[in-house]
Every structure is written in C-alpha cells, then in structure tokens.
C-alpha positions in Angstrom: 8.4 7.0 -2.0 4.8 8.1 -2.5 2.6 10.3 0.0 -0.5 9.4 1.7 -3.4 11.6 0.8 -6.5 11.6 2.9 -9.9 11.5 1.0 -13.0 13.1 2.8 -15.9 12.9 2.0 -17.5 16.1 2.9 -21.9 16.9 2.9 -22.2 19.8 0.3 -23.4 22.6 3.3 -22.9 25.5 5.3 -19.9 25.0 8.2 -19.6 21.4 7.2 -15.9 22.4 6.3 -15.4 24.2 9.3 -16.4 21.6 10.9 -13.4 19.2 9.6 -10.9 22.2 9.5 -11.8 22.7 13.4 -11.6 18.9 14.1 -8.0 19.3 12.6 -6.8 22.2 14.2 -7.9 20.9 18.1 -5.8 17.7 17.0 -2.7 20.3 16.2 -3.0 18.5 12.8 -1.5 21.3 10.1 -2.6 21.6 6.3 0.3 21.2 3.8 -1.9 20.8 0.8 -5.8 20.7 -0.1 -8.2 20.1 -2.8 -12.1 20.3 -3.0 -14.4 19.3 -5.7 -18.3 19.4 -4.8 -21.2 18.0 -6.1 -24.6 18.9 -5.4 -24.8 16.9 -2.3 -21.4 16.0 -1.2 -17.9 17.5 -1.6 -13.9 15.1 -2.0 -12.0 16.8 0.0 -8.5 15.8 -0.9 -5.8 17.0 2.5 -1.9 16.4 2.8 -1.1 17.1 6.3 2.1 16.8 8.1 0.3 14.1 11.1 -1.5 11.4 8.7 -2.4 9.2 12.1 -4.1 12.2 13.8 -6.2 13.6 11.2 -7.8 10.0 10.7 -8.2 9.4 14.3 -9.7 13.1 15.1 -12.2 12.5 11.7 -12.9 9.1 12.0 -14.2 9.6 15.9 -16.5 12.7 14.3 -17.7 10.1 11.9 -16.2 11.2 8.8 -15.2 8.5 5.9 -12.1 8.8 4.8 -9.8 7.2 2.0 -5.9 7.2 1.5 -4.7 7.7 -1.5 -1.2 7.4 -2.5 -0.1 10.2 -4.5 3.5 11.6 -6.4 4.6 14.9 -4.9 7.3 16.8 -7.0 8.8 20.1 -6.6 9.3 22.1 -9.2 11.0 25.2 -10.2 8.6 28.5 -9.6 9.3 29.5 -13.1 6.8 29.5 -15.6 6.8 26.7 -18.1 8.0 24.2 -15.0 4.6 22.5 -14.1 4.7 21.9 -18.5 7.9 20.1 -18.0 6.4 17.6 -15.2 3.6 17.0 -17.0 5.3 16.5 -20.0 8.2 14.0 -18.9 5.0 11.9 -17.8 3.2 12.4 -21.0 6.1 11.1 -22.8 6.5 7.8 -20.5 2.6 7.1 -21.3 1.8 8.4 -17.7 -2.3 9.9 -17.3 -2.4 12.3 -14.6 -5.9 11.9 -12.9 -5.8 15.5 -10.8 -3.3 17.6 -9.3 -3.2 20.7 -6.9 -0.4 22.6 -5.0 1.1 22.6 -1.6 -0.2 25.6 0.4 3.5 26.0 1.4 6.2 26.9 -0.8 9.5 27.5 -1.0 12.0 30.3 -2.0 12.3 28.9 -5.5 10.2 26.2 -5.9 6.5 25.1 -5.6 5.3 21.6 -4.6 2.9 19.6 -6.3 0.9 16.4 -6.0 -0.1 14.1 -9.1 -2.6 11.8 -8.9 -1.3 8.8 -11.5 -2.4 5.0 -12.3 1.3 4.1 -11.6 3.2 5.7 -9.0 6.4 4.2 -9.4 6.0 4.7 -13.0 5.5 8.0 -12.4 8.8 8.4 -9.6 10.7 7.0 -11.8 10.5 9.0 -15.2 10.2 12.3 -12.9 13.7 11.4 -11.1 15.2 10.7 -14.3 14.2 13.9 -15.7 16.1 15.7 -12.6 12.9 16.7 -10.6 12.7 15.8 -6.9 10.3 13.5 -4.8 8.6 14.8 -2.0 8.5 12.6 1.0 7.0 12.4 4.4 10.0 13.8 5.7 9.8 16.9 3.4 5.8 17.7 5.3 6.9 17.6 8.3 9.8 20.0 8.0 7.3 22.7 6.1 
C-alpha cells in the first residue's frame, strides 16, 4: 500500500526550481506534497504528485534524474500531540523514520503525512493496528 515518491535532483541555483515546477505544470501534473533539502551545489527535491507517469516523462525529457522512492503516507488527526502518536506507535515497533514532511493539501480534520522508513510494511502494519489510516494512490488523486 505504499506511495511512490519522486526524487529530483535539483542544481543549487536561481530559477532551477522554476524550471521543474514549470515542466510540471505544462504537463497538468499537480503537487500533493514536497520536500527540499540543498546542499551547496545541488538540492533532493522530494514531490508526491497525483500523475506519477507524467511528471517522470515531462522531467526525464528535460534531462532531470530522478529516483522513486516508496514511502508510508498516514493521516492523522489535526490535533496537537497526533504526529507524537505516529511517530510513537513506530518507535515502539523498532521502526526509524528516515524524513518526513506534510501534504500541501489537507483536510477538514486531518493532515497527511509521508514517512520515509527502512520497512514499509513494517511500518503499515503497526500504524493500522494503532487505528491510523494509509494513504493510497487513490486518496492523491481525489485531493
């Protein structure tokens, strides 16, 4: 039940993310959830997006390397203390969460998130036993 996440790497320098962000929006390809960390010379930029085959056509004919990466996605209540109890059902099952960033979308009571783990089923499994939901591809699309 994972998600795809495309991995771009990203030259560290002026309109090089407009660039991809313009790529994406020609190809009607629509951000669900992002992530950036630079370096000096290069930046990971880390996308969700709700048409995974025509962001990596669109990128890959300007060049651009990209990675998938499957990830978790959970939602969680929009309450404070919620993100703790995510993290903490997978700290309890022995679970290291590599990254993690928010959906730019949300909904009326709840925020989704994607987790970066070692085990992804690992990871689905202790979080759906705990009572939290999965996101899937399906879920994108309809945001």
């Amino acid at each position: 039940m994972s998600i795809n996440q495309l991995t771009v790497f990203v030259e560290n320098k002026q309109g090089a993310m407009v660039s991809i962000t313009d790529t994406l929006a020609e190809n009607n390809v629509n951000l669900r959830a992002l992530s950036i960390a630079e370096t000096q010379e290069f930046g990971i930029l880390r996308l969700i997006v709700n048409d995974e085959k025509a962001a990596i056509d669109a990128l890959s004919e300007k060049d651009y390397l990209i990675k998938i990466t499957e990830v978790v996605g959970v939602k969680i209540g929009d309450a404070p203390g919620k993100l703790t109890a995510a993290l903490s059902v997978l700290d309890k099952a022995g679970i290291n969460v590599e990254y993690l960033y928010a959906f730019m979308a949300r909904t009326e009571k709840h925020a989704y998130v994607v987790l970066r783990v070692e085990d992804n089923s690992a990871a689905e499994k202790v979080l759906e036993a705990a009572g939290f939901h999965l996101i899937t591809d399906a879920d994108i699309k309809k945001l």
